[in-house]
N, C-alpha and C positions, 0 to 999 in steps of 0.2 A: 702164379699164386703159390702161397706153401702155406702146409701144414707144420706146426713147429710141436715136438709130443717131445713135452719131460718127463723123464721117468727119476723119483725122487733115489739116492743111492745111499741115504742117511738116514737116522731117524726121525721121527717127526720133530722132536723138539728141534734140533738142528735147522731143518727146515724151519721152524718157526721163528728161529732167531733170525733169520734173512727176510722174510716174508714182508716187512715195511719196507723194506730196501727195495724188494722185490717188485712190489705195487706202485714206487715211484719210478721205477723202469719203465714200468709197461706204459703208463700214464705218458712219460715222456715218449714211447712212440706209438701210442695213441694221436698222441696231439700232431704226430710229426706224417701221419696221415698212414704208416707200415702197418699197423697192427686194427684189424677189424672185428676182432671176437678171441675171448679167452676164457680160460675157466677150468678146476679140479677134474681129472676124471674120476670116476666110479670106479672103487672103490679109489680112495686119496692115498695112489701110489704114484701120483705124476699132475701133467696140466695137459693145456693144447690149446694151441695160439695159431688162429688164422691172420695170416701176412699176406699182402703183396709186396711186389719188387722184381724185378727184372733179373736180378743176378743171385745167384745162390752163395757166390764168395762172400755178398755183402748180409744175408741169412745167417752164415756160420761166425760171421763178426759179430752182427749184434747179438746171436745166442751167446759168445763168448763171453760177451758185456753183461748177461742177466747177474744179478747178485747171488742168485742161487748158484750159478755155475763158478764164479766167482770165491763162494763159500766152499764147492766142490760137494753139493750135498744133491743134484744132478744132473744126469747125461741126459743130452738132445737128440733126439732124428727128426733130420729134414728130410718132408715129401715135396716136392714141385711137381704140380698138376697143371693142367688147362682147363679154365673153369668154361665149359665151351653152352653150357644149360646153368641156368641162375635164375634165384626166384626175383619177381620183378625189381625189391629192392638194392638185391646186389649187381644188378642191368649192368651199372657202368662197367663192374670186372669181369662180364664176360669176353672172352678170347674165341675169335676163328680156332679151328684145328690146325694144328700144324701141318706141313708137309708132311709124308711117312718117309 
């Protein structure tokens, strides 16, 4: 699982001008079953989009693809975690621990 945190590097209007774009991104990988929870942080200098996927090369491609990043109006970090304790609804994504 990852954590995907944008930090916006424009100003808002900028960002605003992407923002349609932006929410038919996400929608399309909504649907596509990657993307489980998103949303502004506090204060509105960025997002955070809970994904799953197996490969973080394939993480860094589709953040490349957002519209926002696209527009260059923000920068991404990717966390990959093991979600190894999940409240009951998110069951299916919990993961054993890895080997150390």
């Amino acid at each position: 699982m990852f954590v995907l945190e944008l930090t916006y590097i424009a100003p808002l209007d900028r960002v605003e001008a992407a923002h349609a774009e932006h929410l038919a991104w996400l929608d399309a990988h909504y649907a596509s079953g990657v993307f489980l929870a998103s949303g502004r942080k506090v204060p509105r200098d960025g997002g955070i989009i809970l994904a799953v996927g197996e490969d973080r090369a394939k993480m860094e491609e589709i953040t490349r693809s957002d519209p926002f990043s696209v527009a260059g109006v923000c920068e991404y970090s990717i966390t990959e975690f093991v979600p190894t304790k999940t409240a009951p609804a998110l069951e299916e994504y919990r993961q054993e621990r890895p080997p150390s």
